[in-house]
C-alpha positions in Angstrom: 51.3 99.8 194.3 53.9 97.2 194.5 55.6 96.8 197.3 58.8 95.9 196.4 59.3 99.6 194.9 62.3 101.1 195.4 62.3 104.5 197.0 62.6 107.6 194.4 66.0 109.8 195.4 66.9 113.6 193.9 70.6 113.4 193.1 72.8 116.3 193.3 76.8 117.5 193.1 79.1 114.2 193.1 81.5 114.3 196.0 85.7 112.8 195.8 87.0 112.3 199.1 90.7 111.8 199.2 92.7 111.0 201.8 96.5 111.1 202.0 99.9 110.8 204.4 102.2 113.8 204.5 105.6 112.0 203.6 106.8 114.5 206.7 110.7 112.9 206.7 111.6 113.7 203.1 109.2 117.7 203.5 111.8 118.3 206.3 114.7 117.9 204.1 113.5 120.5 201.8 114.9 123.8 202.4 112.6 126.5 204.0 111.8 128.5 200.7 111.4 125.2 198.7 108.7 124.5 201.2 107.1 127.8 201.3 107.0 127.8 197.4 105.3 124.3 197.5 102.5 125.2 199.9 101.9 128.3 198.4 101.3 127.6 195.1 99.2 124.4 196.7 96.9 127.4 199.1 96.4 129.1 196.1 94.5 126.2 194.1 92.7 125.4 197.2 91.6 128.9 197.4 90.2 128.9 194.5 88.2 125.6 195.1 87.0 127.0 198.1 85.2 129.7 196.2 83.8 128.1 193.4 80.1 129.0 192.5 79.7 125.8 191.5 80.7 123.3 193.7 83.3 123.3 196.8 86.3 121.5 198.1 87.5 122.0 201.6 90.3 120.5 203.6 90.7 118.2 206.5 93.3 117.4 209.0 93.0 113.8 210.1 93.4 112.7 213.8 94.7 109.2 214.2 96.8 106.9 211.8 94.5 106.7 208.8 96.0 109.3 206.9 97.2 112.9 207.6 94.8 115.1 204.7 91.8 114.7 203.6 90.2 116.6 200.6 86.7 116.9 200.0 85.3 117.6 196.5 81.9 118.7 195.7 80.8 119.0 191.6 78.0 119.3 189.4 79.8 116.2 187.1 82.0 113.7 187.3 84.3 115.6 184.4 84.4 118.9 187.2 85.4 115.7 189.7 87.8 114.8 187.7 89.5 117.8 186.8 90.0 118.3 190.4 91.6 115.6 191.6 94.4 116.2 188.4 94.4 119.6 189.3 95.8 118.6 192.7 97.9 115.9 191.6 99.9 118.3 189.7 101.0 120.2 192.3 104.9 119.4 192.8 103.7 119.4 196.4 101.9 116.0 195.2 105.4 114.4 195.7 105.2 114.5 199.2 101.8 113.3 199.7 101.0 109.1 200.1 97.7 108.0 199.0 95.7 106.8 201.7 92.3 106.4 200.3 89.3 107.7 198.1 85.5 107.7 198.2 83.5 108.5 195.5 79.7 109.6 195.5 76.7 111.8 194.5 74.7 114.1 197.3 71.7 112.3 197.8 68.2 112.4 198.8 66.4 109.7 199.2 62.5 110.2 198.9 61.1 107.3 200.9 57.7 109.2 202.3 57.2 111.0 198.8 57.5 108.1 196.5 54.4 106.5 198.5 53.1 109.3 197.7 53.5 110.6 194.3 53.1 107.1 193.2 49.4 107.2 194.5 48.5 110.3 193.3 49.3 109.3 189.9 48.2 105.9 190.5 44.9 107.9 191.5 44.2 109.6 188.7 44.4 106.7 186.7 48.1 106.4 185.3 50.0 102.3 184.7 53.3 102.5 186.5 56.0 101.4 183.5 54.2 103.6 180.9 55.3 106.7 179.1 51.9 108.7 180.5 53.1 107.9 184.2 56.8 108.3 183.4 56.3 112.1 182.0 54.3 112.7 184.9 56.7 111.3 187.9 59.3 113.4 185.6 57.5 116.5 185.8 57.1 115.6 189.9 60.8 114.7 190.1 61.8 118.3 188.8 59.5 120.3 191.0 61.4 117.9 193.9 64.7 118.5 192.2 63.8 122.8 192.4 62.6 122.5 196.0 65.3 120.9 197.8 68.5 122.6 195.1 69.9 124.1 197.8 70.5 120.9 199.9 71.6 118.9 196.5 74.5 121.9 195.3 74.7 123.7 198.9 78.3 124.6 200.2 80.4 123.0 202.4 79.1 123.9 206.3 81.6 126.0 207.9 82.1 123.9 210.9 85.2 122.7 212.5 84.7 119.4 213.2 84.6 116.4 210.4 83.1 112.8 210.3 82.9 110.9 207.6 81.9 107.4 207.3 80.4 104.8 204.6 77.7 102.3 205.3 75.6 99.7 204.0 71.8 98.9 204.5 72.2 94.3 205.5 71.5 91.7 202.8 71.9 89.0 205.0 69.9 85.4 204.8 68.5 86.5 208.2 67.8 90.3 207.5 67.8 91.8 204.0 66.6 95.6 203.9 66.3 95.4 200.0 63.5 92.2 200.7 61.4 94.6 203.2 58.4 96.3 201.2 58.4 100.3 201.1 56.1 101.1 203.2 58.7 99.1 205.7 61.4 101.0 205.0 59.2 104.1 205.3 58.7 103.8 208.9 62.1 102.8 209.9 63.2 105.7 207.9 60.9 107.5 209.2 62.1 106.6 213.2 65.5 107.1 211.9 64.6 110.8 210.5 63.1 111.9 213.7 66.4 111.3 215.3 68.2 112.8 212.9 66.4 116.1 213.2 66.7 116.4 217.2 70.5 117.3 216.4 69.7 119.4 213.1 71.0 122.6 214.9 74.3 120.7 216.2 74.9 118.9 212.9 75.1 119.9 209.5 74.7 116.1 207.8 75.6 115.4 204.0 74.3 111.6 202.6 75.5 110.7 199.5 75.0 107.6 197.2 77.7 105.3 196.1 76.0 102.6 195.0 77.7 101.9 191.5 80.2 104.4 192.2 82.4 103.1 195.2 82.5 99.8 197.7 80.1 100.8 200.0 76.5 101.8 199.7 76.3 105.3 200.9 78.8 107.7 202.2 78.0 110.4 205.3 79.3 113.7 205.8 78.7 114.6 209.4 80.2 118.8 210.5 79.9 120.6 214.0 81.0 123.0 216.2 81.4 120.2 218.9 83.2 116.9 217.8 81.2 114.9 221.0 77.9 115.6 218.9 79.3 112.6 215.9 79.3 110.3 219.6 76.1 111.3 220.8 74.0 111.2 217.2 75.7 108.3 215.8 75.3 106.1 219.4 71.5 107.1 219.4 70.8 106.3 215.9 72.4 102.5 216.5 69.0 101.8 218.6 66.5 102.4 215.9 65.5 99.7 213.8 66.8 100.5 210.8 70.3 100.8 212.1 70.1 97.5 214.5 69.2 95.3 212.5 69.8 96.5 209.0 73.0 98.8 209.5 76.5 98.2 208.8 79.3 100.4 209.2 82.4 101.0 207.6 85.6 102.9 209.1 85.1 106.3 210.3 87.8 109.3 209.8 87.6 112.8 212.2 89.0 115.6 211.6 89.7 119.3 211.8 88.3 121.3 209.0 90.8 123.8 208.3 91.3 127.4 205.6 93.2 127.1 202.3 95.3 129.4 203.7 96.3 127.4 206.6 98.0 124.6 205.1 101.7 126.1 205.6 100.7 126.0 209.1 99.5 122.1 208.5 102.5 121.6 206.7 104.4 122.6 208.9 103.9 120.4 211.9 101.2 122.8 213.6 97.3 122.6 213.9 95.8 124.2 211.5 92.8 127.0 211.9 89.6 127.2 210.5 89.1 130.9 210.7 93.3 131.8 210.8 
């Protein structure tokens, strides 16, 4: 097995993140009704992405000066993806909102143990890698994979108040270059950094996704809790572990408050919105 293979990974919904300021001075000239008529007919769109059977979008109210609303799209394509984000840009109330940013990904899960092993199983029973024999039989692998974990590839957006979001890269420095480390490497590190991951698996419902090709970062993360000091605590932990000391590198992070469709008046408005109004 060579060991500059690159781990196998089960792709699922692609995911938009957008980010925008409320243009708050030129909202409070609009008369009361003319408000109430924009954010209605905005709650009722994102109603209705709330309850899609197949994908989700929630929204997020941003703490700090980054931007004011974030969006978060989950979809089977990039066409579902797409039509989203037109969908909400033809809302009048559209007018009022600044572009502060994007991020565009795919759910993903990469398969760092399993492609050890499903590469010596069919090494094992006598398949070539980079043959059509041992292609049609990692395919066949891939799908049972694909079945097995669905519901973490096309799940729902968790419930939880609390919102982190954050792209990162894996170093490809002249020092340290996680791409030069050989798979069985990266399997431990990712192995270390799994275990740590999973102590806070009731606290935190955690979403990776893959950019690579599809944004400026490498991978994006989707962190949600009930208790915003759990981001603090997993994040600060996981910065010890190999393959975030010397291989990780992390872009700007964005909290938030997870809020109902039905609560963006009260957004709108000037007042924190609920989750469960």
């Amino acid at each position: 097995m060579q060991d500059s293979l690159a781990p196998l990974t089960l792709d699922g919904h692609y995911l938009l993140h957008e980010m925008f300021r409320v243009r708050r001075g030129e909202w409070r000239r609009l008369l009361e009704e003319r408000q109430r008529g924009l954010a209605d007919a905005a709650t009722t769109l994102l109603a209705r992405m709330e309850e899609r059977s197949d994908g989700a979008s929630c929204a997020v109210a941003i703490l700090g000066q980054k931007a004011d609303l974030m969006l978060i799209h989950f979809r089977p394509t990039l066409e579902d993806l797409h039509q989203a984000q037109l969908d909400f840009a033809d809302l009048e109330l559209r007018e009022y909102l600044e572009p502060a940013g994007s991020y565009l990904s795919v759910v993903e899960l990469g398969l760092y143990e399993m492609t050890l092993k499903i590469h010596g199983e069919l090494e094992g029973k006598g398949l070539q890698p980079n043959t059509s024999e041992f292609d049609k039989a990692l395919e066949e692998e891939m799908a049972k994979q694909r079945e097995r974990m669905k519901a973490r590839l096309t799940g729902s957006i968790p419930p939880r108040r609390y919102v982190c979001f954050y792209p990162m890269n894996k170093k490809r420095g002249e020092i340290k270059n996680w791409y030069a480390e050989g798979v069985r490497r990266r399997a431990e590190m990712m192995r270390e950094h799994g275990i740590i991951g999973r102590r806070y698996g009731e606290q935190v419902s955690q979403i990776i996704s893959g950019s690579i090709g599809f944004d400026d970062w490498e991978w994006g993360v989707d962190l949600f809790a009930d208790d915003p000091l759990v981001f603090k605590k997993l994040v600060y932990e996981m910065r010890f572990d190999e393959a975030s000391s010397w291989y990780g590198e992390f872009g700007p992070f964005v909290v938030g408050l997870q809020f109902a469709a039905s609560d963006l008046g009260r957004f709108l408005e000037g007042q924190t919105p609920a989750l469960n109004p």
